[in-house]
C-alpha positions in Angstrom: 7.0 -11.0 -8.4 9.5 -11.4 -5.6 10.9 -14.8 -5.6 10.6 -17.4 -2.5 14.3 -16.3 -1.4 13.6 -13.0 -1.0 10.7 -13.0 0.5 11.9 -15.1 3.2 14.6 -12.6 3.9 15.0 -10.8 7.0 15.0 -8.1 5.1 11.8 -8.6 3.2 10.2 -9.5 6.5 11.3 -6.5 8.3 10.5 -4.3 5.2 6.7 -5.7 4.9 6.5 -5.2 9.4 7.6 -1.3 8.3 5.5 -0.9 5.5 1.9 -2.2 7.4 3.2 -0.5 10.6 3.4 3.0 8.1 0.2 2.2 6.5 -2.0 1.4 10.0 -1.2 4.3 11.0 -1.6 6.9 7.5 -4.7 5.0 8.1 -5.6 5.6 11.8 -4.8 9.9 10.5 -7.2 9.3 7.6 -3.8 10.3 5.6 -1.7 9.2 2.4 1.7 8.4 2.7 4.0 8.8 -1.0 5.8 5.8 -2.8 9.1 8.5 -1.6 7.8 8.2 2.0 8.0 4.7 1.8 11.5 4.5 -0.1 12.6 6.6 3.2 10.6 4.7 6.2 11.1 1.4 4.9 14.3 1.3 3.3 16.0 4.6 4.7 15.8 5.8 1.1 18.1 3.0 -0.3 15.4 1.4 -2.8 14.2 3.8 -5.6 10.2 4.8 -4.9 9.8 3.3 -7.9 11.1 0.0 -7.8 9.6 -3.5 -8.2 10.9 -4.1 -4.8 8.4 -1.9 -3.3 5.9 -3.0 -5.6 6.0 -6.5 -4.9 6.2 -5.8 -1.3 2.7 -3.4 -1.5 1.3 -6.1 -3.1 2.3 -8.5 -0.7 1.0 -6.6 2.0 -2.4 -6.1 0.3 -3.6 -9.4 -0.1 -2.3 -10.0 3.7 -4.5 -7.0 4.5 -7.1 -8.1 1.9 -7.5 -11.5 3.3 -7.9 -10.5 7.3 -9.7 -7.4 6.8 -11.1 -7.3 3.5 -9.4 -3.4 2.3 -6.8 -2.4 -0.1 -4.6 -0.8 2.5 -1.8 0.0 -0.4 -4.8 2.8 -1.5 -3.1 5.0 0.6 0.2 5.0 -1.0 -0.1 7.9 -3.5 2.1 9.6 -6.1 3.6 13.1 -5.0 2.0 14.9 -7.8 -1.4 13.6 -8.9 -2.5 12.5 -4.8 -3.5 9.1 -6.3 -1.8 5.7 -6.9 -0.1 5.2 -9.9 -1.1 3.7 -13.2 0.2 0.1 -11.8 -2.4 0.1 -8.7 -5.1 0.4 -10.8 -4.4 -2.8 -12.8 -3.4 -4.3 -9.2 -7.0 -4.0 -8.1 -9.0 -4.5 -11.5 -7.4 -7.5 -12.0 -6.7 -8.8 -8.4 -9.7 -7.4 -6.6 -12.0 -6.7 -9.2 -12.3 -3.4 -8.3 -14.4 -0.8 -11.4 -11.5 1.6 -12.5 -13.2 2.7 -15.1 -12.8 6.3 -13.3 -9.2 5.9 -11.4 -9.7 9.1 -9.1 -13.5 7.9 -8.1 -12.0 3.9 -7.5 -9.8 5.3 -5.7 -11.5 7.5 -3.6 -14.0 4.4 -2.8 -10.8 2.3 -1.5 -9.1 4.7 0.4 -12.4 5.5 2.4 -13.1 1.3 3.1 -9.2 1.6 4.6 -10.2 4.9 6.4 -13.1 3.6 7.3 -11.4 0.2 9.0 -9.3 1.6 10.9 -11.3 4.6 12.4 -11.9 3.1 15.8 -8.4 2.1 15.9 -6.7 4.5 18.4 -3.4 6.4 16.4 0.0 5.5 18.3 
């Protein structure tokens, strides 16, 4: 987990500002965005897609997300070749949320349509 340091950054506060700006709107589109989207948005494809750093900072953005508006907005970062989050998000939301991922593609499915869902009446920008 990022420690207090970093997160107090202006980096790591910029970065998490970029990452929910990316994700409201993948959300208004009813789209997905890839962890090598967000390597490039965010971080102008300095941080590896599959860091820790961009792990810790979609799971700091989640609970924000999870707390005001009750959705897993991180559902709708997805791997380039299977279309669903990777192994980790799975244990993210069993063991965070409680979510069943006893079938990853159908857990999924259910998340990404709550963050769909959420932000359908928002206009896209």
């Amino acid at each position: 987990m990022a420690g207090p340091s970093r997160r107090s950054s202006e980096r790591w506060i910029n970065a998490k500002r970029d990452l929910l700006e990316m994700l409201e709107q993948a959300a208004r589109e009813r789209a997905t965005v890839t962890y090598s989207d967000v390597s490039v948005r965010v971080f102008g494809g300095t941080v590896p897609a599959r860091s820790r750093y961009i792990m810790d900072l979609l799971a700091e953005v989640d609970e924000e997300v999870a707390l005001e508006r009750g959705i897993i907005i991180a559902s709708l970062v997805v791997r380039a070749d299977s279309g669903i989050p990777g192994a980790g998000y799975f244990t993210f939301i069993a063991s965070r949320f409680g979510a069943d991922v006893s079938d990853p593609r159908a857990a999924w499915e259910v998340e990404a349509e709550r963050v769909w869902t959420a932000y359908a009446s928002e206009p896209s920008q």
